[in-house]
C-alpha positions as CSV (number, residue, x, y, z in Angstrom):
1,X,7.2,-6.4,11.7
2,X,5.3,-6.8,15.0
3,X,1.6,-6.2,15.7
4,X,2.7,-2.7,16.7
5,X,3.7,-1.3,13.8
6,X,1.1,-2.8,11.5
7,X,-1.5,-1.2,13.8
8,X,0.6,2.0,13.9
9,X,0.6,2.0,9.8
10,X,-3.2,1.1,9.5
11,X,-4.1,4.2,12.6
12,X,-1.8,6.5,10.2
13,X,-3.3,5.8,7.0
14,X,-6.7,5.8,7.8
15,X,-5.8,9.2,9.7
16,X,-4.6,10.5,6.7
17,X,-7.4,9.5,5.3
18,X,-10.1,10.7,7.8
19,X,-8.1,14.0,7.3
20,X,-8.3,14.1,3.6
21,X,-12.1,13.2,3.7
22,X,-12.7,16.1,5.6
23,X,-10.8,18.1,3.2
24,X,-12.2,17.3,0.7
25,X,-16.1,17.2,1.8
26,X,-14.9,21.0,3.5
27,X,-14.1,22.0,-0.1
28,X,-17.6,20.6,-1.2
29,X,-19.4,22.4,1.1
30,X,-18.3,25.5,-0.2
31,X,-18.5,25.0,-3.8
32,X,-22.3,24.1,-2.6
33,X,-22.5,27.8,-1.1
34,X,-20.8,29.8,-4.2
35,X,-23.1,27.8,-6.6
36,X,-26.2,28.7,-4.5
37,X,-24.9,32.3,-4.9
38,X,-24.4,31.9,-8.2
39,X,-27.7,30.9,-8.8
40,X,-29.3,33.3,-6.7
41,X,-27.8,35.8,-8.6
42,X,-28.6,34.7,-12.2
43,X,-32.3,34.3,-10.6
44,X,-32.0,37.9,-10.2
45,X,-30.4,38.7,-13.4
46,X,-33.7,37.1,-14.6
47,X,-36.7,38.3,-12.7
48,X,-34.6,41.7,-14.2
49,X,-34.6,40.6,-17.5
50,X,-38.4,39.6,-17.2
51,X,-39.7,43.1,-16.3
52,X,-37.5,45.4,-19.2
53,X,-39.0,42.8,-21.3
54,X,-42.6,43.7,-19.8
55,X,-41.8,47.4,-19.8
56,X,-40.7,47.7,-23.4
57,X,-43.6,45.6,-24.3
58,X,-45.4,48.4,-22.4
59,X,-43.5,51.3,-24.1
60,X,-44.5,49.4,-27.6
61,X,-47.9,49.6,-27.1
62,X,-48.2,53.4,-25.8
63,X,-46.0,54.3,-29.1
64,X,-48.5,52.4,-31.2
65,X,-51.6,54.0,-29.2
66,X,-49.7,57.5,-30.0
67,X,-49.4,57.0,-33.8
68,X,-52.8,55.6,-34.3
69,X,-51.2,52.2,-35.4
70,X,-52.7,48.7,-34.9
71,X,-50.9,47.0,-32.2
72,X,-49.0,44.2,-32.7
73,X,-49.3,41.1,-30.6
């Protein structure tokens, strides 16, 4: 083998490489965006949660001001 080819070998494989890199870090990039989507939405899912748990607490103690009954805390 001559200098050429070794060169030629060593340009292809780190081009296949650079290539592959960029790939993969492509495919990272979006996992990054679907997880912060993903996140958003169980923030959401949440923050909903949060407030029927408020409201119910609410409903509880209106029932317990309409029956007369001590209210429970």
């Amino acid at each position: 083998m001559d200098r050429g080819q070794i060169i030629t070998i060593i340009f292809g494989i780190a081009g296949f490489m650079g290539i592959f890199m960029f790939l993969i870090n492509k495919r990272i990039d979006s996992l990054e965006k679907r997880f912060d989507d993903v996140n958003r939405r169980f923030d959401d899912v949440n923050r909903r949660l949060d407030k029927i748990e408020e409201d119910i607490r609410e409903i509880r103690q209106l029932i317990y001001k309409s029956l007369g009954e001590p209210a429970k805390k």
